[in-house]
Structures are given as structure tokens and as C-alpha cells.
N, C-alpha and C positions, 0 to 999 in steps of 0.2 A: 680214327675212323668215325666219319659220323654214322649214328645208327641209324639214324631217320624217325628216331620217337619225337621230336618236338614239335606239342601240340596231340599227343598220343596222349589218354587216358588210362591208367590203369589200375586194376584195383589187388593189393596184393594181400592174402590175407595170412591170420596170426603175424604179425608184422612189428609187434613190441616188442619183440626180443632174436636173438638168434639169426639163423639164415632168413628169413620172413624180413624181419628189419633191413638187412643189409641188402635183400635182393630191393626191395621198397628205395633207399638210398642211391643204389645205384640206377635206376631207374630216373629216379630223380634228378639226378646229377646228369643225365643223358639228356635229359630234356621232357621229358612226359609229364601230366599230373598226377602224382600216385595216390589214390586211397587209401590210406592204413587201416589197420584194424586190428581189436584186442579185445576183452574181455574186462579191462584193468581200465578204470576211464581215467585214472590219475594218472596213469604209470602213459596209459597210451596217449594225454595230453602232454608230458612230458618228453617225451621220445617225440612227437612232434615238433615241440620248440626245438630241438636237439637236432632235428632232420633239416629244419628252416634256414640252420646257418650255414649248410654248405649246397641247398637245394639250388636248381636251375627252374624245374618246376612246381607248381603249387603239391604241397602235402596237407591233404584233408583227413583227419581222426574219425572214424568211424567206430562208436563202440558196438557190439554184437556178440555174441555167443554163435557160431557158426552151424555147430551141430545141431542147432535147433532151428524149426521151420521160422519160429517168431525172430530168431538171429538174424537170417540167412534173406529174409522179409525184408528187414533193416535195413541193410547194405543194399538192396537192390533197390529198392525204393527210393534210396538216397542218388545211387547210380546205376541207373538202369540197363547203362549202353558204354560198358567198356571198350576201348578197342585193344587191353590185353588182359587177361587173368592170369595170378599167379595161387593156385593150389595149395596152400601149405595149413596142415595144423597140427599141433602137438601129437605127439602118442603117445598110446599109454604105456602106464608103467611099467619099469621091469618087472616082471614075476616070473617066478615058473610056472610052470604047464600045470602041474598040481595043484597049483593056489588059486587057479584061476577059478571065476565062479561067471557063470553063463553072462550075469549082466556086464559083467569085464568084455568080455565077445564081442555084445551086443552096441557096448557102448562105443570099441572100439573100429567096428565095421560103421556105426554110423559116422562118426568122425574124419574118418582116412578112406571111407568108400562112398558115400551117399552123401555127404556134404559136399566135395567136389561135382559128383556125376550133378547134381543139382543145379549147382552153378553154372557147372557148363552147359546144362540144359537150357537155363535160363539165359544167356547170353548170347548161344551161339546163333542164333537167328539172326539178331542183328548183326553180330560180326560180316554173317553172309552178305547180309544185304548191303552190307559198306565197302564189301571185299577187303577186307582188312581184317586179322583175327590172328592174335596168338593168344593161346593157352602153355600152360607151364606147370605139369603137378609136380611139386617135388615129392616124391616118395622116399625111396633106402637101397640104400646096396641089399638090405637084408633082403629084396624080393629076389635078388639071386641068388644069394649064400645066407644061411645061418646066424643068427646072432643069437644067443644065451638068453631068454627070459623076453625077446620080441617076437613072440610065434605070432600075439593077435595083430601086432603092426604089420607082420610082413605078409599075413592074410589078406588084409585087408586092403594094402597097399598092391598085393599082388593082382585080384579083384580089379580094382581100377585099371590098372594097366593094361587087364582083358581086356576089356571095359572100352577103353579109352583108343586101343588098338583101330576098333573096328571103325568105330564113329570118325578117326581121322582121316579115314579113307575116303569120307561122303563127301569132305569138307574142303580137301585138298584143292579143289579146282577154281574155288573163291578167294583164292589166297590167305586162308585158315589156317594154321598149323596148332599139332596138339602133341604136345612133346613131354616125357617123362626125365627130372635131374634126379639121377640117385648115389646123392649123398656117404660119401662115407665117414670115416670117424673126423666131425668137423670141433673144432675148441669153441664150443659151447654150454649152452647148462645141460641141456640134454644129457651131451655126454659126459656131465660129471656125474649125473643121474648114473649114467651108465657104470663110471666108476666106484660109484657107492654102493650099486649091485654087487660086483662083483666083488668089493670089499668083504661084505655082507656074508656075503656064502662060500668065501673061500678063507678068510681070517685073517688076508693082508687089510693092510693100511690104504687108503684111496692112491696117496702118491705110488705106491709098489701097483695098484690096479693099472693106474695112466699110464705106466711104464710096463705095463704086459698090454698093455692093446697096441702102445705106441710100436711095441717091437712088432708085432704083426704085419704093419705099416712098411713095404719097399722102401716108401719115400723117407722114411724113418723119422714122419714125425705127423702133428696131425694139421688137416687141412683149415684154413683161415675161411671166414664167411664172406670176406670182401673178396678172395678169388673163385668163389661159389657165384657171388652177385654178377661178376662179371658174364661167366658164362649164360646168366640166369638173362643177363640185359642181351646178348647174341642171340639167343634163341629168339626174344621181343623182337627183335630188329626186325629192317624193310630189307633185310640181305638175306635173310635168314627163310625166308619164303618156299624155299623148295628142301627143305627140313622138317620132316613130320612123321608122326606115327612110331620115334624111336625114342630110346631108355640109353643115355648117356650119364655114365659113371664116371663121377671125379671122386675118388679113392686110396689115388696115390699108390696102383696097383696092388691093393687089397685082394680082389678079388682074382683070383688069379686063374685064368682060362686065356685061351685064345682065340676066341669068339664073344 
């Protein structure tokens, strides 16, 4: 299926590593120009040459710190008129609730809640005016269920979602869309982070950690980033146009509800 990104702009961000990378990738590979973006100017010139060899579109490295206004300045100044955003930046660390100390909060609501709403502040004007606009936050399963020592991710990610709710509703009729991916246990660093948590405080081994989340998992195993990118590149797409304002779980029926 062609999407209809070629010739599409987009700027994806944390994009060195993890789902950020792969949704960037596929993007690419679709036809678009992707922006990347990291904090790592080595690592993120690297992962650029890396991206060059199977790209269809131009991959431009943008380095920035995102949670910061002088970051966020960067990238927009460089591109000022995406015609898709893709939302993505690390979270913070696992902790528990106890250890957490206010700037943890602080630092994590600006990251995962005000660093997006910004961006799309800043972009969606023009998107209007081109009629052409998608957004794409990835957030977490956690904004629906629970996860162990991510209370300030899934705050803050949750926040956005309000957030983001309202505002896609204004947008709709320009053929805007603002759409939420939430992620569940994907084989990345993150979640070895996540395994080393749990190592941590309960006294198994990380491989005995991987193998108690993976059992969680229906699909009984954990999600790839290249089938994350895909659905990340559908939502982008020129089909994808009368899809907005919802929070789409790939999980591997994790979450288990029936709504």
C-alpha cells in the first residue's frame, strides 16, 4: 500500500534509539523526509549514516535536548513546517513512589507532557493551513494499567492524552489528525531498564525479570519496534485521515479489558 508520504516532512523525535528510531526508519522508507533527533550528536550522526542505507527519503540529524525551551527552539528553527510530528521521549526512571523526590515529578511532567503539548502548539497552525497534519504521541500502556515504579511516566503521559483529546477535535476538519501509540512491553533498552528494576527489588536475575513480564504477555512474547514503526507510519498516512483523537494499544493483549 502506498501511504502517500512521498514528499511528506517529518520530524520524529528521541529518534536514536528504540521505537523513536524505528518509527523515523519507517517513515523513511515510505517515502517522507525524516528529521531525527537526540541529544547524543555522535551516536545521533551515527544512526543517521545507519538510516541512509535503506532510506527512500532524506534523514536529517538534528541534535536538541527536547525538554528544554533552547532544545525545542533548535529543531524548530531548523523545521519549522512539518507536515507530520512524531511525539516520543524517554521516561524517567524506574523508582518507586517513596524515592521519588519532587524534581523527579517535575522533570518528568516537563518531558512527557509539555514538551509535546509545545510542539504541537508550534506546528499545528501550519499543518492547518496546508490541510495536511498528523501528530503521533507515543506514550504507554501504563496510562491505562499500572506498571511498578512508572507512576510519574504514566502521569504525565496520562496528562497529555487529556490534553491532546480536546485539541484534536478543533483540528479534525483540516485534515489534522492527533493520535495516541501505547506501547506495551517492546524489546528495547527501556525495557531492560525495566528488567533491571525489577531485578533490583525483588532478587531475581534480569533474565528470571524478562521471563516474568514476558509471561504477562498473551502473545507470549515481547513486541518488536519495526512492528510498532509500522503502525506508527498508518496513522502518518493520506488514508489514515478520518482517525483522530484515539489511544491505540499494541500490547499483545496485555492489557486486558474489553473496551
Amino acid at each position: 500500500m502506498d501511504l502517500g508520504l512521498t514528499g511528506k516532512t517529518a520530524i520524529v523525535c528521541g529518534s536514536s534509539q528504540g521505537l523513536g528510531r524505528a518509527c523515523a526508519a519507517q517513515l523513511s522508507a515510505e517515502g517522507a523526509s525524516v528529521i531525527i533527533n537526540g541529544r547524543d550528536s555522535d551516536k545521533l550522526a551515527r544512526v543517521a549514516d545507519e538510516m541512509r542505507q535503506n532510506a527512500v527519503g532524506k534523514i536529517t540529524p538534528v541534535v536538541a535536548d527536547l525538554s528544554t525551551e533552547a532544545g525545542r527552539a533548535t529543531l524548530l528553527d531548523a523545521f519549522p513546517d512539518p507536515d507530520i510530528l512524531v511525539n516520543n521521549n524517554g521516561g524517567p526512571p524506574f523508582k518507586p513512589f517513596g524515592a521519588l523526590a519532587m524534581d523527579d515529578v517535575r522533570q518528568g511532567v516537563e518531558m512527557n507532557m509539555i514538551t509535546p503539548i509545545a510542539l504541537i502548539q508550534a506546528v499545528l497552525e501550519g499543518m492547518v493551513a496546508r490541510r495536511f497534519g498528523r501528530i503521533v504521541n507515543i506514550t504507554s500502556v501504563s496510562v491505562k494499567m499500572p506498571v511498578a515504579g512508572l507512576d510519574v511516566s504514566s502521569g504525565a503521559r496520562a496528562g497529555l492524552t487529556g490534553f491532546a483529546a480536546g485539541v484534536a477535535r478543533t483540528v479534525a476538519q483540516h485534515n489534522v489528525t492527533i493520535n495516541q501509540l501505547l506501547p506495551g512491553y517492546f524489546a528495547t533498552e527501556r525495557l531492560m531498564q525495566g528488567f533491571a528494576a525489577t531485578a533490583q527489588t525483588t532478587g531475581m536475575d534480569a533474565e528470571q525479570a524478562a521471563d516474568q513480564w514476558r509471561s504477562q504477555v498473551p502473545a507470549q512474547r515481547f513486541g518488536t519496534p519495526e512492528e510498532f514503526a509500522q503502525t506508527c507510519a498508518f496513522l502518518c498516512s493520506a488514508q489514515a485521515g478520518y482517525l483522530t483523537g484515539q489511544n491505540i494499544l499494541l500490547d499483545g493483549g496485555l492489557h486486558k479489558a474489553a473496551f
